[in-house]
TORDREN-321898 format. One record per residue (C-alpha): chain; x, y, z; residue number from 1. Coordinates in pm, 1 decimal. Layout:
BEGIN
{r 'A', {X, Y, Z}, NUM} ...
This chain:
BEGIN
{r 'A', {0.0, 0.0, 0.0}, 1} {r 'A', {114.9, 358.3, -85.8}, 2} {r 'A', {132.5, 655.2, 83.0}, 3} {r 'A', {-234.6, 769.0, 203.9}, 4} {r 'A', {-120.7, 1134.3, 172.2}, 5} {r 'A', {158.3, 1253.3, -64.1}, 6} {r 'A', {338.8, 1624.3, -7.4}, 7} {r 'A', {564.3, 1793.4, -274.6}, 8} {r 'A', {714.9, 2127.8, -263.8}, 9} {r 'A', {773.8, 2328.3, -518.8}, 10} {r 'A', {820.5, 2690.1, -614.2}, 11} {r 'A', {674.8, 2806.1, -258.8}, 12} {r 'A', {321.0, 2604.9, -287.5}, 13} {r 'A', {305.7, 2289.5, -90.7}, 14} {r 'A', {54.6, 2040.8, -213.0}, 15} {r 'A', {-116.4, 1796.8, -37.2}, 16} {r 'A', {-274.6, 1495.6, -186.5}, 17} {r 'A', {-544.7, 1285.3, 19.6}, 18} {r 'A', {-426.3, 1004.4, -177.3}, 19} {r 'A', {-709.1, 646.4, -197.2}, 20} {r 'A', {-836.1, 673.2, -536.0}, 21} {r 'A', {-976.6, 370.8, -514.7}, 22} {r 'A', {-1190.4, 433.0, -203.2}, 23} {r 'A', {-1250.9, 853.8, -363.7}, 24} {r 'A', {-1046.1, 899.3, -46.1}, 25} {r 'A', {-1205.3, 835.6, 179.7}, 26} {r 'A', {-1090.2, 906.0, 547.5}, 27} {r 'A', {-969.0, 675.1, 784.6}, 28} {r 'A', {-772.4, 690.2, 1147.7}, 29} {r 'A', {-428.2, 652.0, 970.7}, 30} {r 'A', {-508.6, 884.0, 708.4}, 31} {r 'A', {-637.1, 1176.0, 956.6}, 32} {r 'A', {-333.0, 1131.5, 1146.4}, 33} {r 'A', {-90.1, 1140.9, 846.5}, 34} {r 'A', {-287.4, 1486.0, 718.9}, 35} {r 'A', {-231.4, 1611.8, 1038.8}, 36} {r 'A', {127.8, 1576.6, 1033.6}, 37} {r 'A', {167.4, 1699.6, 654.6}, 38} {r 'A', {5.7, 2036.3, 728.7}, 39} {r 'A', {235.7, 2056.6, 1086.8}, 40} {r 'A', {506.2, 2057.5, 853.0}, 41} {r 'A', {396.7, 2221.0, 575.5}, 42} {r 'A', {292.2, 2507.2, 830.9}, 43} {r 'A', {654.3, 2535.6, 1026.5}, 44} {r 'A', {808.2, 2517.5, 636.0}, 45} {r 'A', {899.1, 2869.6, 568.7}, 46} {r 'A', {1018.1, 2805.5, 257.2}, 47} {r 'A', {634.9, 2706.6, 166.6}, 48} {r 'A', {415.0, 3059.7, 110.3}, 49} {r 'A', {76.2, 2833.9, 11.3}, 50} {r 'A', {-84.6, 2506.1, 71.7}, 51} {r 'A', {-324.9, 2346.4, -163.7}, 52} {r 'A', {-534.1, 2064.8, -40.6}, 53} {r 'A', {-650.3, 1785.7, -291.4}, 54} {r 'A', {-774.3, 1445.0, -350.4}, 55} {r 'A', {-591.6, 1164.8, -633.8}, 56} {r 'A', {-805.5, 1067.7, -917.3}, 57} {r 'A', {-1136.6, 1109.4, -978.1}, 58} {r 'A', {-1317.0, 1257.6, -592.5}, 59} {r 'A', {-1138.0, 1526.2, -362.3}, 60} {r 'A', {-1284.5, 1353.0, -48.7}, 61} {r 'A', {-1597.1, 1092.2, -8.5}, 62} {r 'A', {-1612.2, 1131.6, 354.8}, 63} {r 'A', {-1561.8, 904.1, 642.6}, 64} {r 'A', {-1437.6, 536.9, 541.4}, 65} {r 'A', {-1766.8, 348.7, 682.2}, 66} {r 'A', {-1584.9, 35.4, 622.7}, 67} {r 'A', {-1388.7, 141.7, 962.2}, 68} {r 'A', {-1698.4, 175.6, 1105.4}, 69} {r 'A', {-1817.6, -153.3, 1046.5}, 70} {r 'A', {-2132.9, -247.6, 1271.7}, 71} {r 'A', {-2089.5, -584.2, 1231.1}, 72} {r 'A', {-1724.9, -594.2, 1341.8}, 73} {r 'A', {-1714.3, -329.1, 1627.8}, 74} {r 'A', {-2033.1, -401.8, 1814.1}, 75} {r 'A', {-2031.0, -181.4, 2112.7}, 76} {r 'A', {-2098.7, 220.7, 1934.7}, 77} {r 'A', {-1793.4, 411.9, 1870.8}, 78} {r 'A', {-1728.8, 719.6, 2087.0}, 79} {r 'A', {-1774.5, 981.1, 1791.6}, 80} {r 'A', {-1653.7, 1302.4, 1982.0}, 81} {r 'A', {-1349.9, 1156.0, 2098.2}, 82} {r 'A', {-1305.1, 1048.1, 1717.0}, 83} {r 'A', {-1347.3, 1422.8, 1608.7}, 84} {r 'A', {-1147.5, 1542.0, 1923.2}, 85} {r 'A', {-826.8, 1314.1, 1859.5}, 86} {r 'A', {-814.3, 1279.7, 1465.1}, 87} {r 'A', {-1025.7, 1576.2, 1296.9}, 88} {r 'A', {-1032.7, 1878.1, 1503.2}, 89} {r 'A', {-608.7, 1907.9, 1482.2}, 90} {r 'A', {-642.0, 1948.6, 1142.8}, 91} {r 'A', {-922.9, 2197.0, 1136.4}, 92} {r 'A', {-758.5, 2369.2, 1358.3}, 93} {r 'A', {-383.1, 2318.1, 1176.9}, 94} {r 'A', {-588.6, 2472.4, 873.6}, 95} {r 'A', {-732.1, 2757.0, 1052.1}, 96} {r 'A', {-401.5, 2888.1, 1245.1}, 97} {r 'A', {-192.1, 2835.9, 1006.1}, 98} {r 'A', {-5.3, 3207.6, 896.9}, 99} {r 'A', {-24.8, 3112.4, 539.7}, 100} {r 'A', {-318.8, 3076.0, 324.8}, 101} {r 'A', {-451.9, 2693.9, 268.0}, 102} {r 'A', {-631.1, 2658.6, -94.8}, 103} {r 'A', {-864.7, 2354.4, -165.6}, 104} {r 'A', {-850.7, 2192.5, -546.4}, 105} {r 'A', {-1187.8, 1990.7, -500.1}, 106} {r 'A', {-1116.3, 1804.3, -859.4}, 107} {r 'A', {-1484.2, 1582.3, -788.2}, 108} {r 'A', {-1713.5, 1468.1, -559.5}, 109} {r 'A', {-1664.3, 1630.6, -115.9}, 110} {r 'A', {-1918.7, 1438.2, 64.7}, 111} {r 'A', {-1977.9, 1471.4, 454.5}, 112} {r 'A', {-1624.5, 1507.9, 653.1}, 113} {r 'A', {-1518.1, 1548.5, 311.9}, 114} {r 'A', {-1708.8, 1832.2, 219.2}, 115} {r 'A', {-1625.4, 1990.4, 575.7}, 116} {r 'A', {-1272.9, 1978.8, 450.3}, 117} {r 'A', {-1273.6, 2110.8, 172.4}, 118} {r 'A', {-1466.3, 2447.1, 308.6}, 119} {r 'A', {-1220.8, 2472.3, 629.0}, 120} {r 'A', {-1014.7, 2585.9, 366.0}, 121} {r 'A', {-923.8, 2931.7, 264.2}, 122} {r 'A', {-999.7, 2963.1, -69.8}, 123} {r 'A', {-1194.5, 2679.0, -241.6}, 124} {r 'A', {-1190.4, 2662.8, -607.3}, 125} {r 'A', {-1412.3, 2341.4, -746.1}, 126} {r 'A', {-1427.9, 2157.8, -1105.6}, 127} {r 'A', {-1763.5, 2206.9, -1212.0}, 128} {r 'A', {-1828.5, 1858.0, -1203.4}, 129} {r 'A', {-1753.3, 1845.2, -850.3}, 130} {r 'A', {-2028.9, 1801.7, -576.3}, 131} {r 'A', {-2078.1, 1915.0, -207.4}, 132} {r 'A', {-2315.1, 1648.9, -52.0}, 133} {r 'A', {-2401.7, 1685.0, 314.1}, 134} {r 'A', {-2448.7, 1324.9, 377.6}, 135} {r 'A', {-2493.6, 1309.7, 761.9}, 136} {r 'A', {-2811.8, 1263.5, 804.1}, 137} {r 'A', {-2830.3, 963.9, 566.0}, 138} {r 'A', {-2648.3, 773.0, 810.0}, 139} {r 'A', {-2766.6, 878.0, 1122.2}, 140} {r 'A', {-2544.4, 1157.7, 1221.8}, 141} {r 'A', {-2566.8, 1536.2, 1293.7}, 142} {r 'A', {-2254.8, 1661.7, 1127.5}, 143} {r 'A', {-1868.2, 1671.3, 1168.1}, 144} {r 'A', {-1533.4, 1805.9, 1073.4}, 145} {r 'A', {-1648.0, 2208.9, 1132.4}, 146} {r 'A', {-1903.5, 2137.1, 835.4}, 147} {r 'A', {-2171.1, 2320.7, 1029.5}, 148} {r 'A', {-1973.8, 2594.1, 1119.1}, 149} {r 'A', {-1852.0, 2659.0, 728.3}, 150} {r 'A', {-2261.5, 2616.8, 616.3}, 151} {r 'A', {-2444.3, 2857.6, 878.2}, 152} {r 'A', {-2214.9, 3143.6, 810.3}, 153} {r 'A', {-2168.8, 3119.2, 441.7}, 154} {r 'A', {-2549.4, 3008.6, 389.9}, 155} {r 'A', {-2696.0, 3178.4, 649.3}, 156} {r 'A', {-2917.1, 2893.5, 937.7}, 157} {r 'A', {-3244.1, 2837.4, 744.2}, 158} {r 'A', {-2969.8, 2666.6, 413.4}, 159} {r 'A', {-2757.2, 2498.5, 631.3}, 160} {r 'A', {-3080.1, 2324.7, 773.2}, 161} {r 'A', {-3183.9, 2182.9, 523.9}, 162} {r 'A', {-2905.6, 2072.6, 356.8}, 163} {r 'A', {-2792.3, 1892.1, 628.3}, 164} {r 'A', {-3131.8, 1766.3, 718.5}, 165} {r 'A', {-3238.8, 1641.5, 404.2}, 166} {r 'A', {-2881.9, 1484.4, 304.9}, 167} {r 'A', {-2865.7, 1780.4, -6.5}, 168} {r 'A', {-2575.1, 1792.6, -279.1}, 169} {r 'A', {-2512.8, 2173.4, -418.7}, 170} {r 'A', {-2322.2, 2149.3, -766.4}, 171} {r 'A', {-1979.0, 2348.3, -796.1}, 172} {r 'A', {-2188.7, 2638.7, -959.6}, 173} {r 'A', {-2460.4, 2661.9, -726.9}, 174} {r 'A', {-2175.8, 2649.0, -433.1}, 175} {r 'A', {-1999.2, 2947.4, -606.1}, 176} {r 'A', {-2343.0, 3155.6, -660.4}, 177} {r 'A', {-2432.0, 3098.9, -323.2}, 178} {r 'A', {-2110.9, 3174.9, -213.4}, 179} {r 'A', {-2030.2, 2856.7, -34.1}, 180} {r 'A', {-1711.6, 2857.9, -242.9}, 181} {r 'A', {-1506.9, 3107.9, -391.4}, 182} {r 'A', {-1467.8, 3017.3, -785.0}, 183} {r 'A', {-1639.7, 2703.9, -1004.8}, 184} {r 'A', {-1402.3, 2638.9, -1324.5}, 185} {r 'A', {-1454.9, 2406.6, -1608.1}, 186} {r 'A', {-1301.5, 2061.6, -1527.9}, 187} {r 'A', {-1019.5, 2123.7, -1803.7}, 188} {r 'A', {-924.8, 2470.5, -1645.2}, 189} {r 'A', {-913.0, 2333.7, -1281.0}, 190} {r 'A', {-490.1, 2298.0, -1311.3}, 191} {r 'A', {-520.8, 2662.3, -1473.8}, 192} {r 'A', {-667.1, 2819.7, -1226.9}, 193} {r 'A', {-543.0, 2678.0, -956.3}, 194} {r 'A', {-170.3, 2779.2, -1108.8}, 195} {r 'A', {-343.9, 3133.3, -1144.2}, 196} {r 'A', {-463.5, 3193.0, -788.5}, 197} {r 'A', {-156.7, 3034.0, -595.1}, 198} {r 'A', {81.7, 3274.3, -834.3}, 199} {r 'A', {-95.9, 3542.5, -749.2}, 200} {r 'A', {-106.7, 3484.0, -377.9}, 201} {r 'A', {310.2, 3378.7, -369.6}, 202} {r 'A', {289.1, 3776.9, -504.4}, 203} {r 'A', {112.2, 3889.6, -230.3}, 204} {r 'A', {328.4, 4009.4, 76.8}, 205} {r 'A', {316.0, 3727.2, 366.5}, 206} {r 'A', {228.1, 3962.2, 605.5}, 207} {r 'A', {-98.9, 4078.2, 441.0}, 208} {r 'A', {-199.4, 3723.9, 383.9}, 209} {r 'A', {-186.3, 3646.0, 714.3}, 210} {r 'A', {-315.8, 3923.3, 879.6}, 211} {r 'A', {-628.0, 3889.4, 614.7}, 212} {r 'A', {-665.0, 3532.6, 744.5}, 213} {r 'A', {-664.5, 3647.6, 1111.2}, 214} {r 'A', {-896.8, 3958.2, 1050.4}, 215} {r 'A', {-1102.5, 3758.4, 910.8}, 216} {r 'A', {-1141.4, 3452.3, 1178.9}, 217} {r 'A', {-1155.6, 3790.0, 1413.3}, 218} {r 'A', {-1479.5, 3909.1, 1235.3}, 219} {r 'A', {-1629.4, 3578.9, 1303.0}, 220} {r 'A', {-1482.3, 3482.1, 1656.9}, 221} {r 'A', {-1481.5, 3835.1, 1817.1}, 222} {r 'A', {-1749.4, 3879.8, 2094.0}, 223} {r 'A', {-1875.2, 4195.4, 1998.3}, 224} {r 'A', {-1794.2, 4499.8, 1733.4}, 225} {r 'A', {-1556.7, 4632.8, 1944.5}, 226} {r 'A', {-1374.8, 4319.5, 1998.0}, 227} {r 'A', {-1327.2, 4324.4, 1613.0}, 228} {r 'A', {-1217.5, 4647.7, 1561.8}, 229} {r 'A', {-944.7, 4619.2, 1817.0}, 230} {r 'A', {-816.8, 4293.4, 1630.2}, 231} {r 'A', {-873.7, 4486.9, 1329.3}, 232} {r 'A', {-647.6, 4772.8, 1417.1}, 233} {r 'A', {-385.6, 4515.1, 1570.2}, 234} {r 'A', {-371.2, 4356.4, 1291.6}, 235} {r 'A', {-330.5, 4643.6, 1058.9}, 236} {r 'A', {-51.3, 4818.5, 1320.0}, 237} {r 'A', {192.4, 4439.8, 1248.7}, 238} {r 'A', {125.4, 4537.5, 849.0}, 239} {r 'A', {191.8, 4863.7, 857.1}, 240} {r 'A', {539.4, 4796.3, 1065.8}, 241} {r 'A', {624.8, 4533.1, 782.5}, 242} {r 'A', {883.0, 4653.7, 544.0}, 243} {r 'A', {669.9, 4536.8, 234.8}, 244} {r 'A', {368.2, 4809.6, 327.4}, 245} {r 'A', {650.9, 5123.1, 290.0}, 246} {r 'A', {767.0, 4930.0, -36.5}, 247} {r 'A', {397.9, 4921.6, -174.6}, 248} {r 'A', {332.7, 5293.8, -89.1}, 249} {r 'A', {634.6, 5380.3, -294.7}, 250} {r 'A', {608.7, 5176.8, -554.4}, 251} {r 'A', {235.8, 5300.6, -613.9}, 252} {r 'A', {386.9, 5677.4, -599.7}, 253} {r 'A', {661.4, 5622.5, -830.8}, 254} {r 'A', {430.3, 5385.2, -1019.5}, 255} {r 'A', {620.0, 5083.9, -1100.9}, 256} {r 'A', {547.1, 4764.7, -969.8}, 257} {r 'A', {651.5, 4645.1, -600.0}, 258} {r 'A', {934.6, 4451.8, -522.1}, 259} {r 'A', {812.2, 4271.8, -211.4}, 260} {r 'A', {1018.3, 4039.0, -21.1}, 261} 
């Protein structure tokens, strides 16, 4: 058996592979715990400036492996919140912290934990044949892997309902109008525009990138307005002490392009 998730490095963008074609991926204990360590690195790696998240062959993620979950050969119920405790929540949380932006390539089908992946991410960008499917309930669970979380705030409560309620699938287009997800591209162009986006974020100063990611987890975290606006201005006080902020200023004054770091 191969490696369940392959890492390469190259040119500042570290990709991740979730990498059981033959079971679309699907996640297991061993492969949770290897994803976990991938990002860890990929995270203290300052030579990597991006991560993009993706699945081998023809799914990005089909959810949790039910075949681990076998009835028939674990009798007594498995303790699901100490599951999501031990193997998922690091990585959510590896994803979230991280001070570098984290891109998801969903190349097909992101079903339950799956799904919840792919939109912990910080920029999702889906094949159009790809398909969100909030499969929970069609196995007698609530819902996992921050999945809720990502669906009330881009959907707003009454979507993220019934979605999850009535086991839905949203398209890649109908995830990008509804702004579930940030960009649907035609299956061919996926590669393209996934070259496209990371080049223009590895020309993006660090600093802004990550104090974008942390304003925004502020706007959503922060107990009240003023809560925000003093992690706003926080925020904005690190940027404007980073040497690339003088370099932009002059370079827009003497119009030419920046040279950042």
């Amino acid at each position: 058996m191969g490696a369940m998730i392959l890492t390469e490095v190259k040119d500042g963008v570290g990709m991740v592979t979730l990498n059981r074609p033959a079971r679309l991926n699907a996640l297991t204990r061993d492969l949770m715990l290897d994803l976990a360590r991938a990002l860890d690195g990929l995270a203290a790696d300052d030579a990597v400036r991006v991560v993009c998240l993706t699945g081998a062959g023809r799914a990005f993620c089909a959810g949790q492996d039910l075949t681990e979950r076998d009835p028939r050969a674990h009798p007594d119920p498995f303790d699901l919140e100490a599951l999501q405790v031990e193997l998922f929540h690091p990585v959510l949380r590896l994803i979230a912290t991280m001070q570098k932006p984290v891109v998801a390539r969903v190349n097909g089908l992101a079903a339950g934990a799956g799904a919840s992946l792919a939109l912990a991410c910080d920029i999702v960008i889906a094949a159009q044949g790809a398909r969100f499917i909030q499969s929970f309930s069609k196995v007698g669970l609530s819902v996992d892997a921050g999945g809720g979380w990502a669906l009330v705030r881009a959907l707003g409560p009454a979507r993220a309902r019934a979605l999850l309620m009535l086991g839905e699938a949203l398209g890649a287009d109908e995830a990008a109008a509804a702004g579930l997800i940030w960009r649907a591209a035609p299956d061919a162009a996926l590669d393209a525009e996934i070259a496209a986006l990371t080049a223009r974020l590895l020309a993006t100063p660090r600093g802004a990138l990550r104090g974008i990611k942390r304003a925004v987890a502020a706007a959503t975290e922060a107990e009240d307005f003023d809560a925000y606006l003093a992690a706003e201005a926080a925020l904005q006080g690190e940027a404007g002490r980073d040497p690339d902020y003088a370099e932009g200023v002059l370079a827009f004054l003497e119009k030419r392009a920046p040279k950042f770091r």
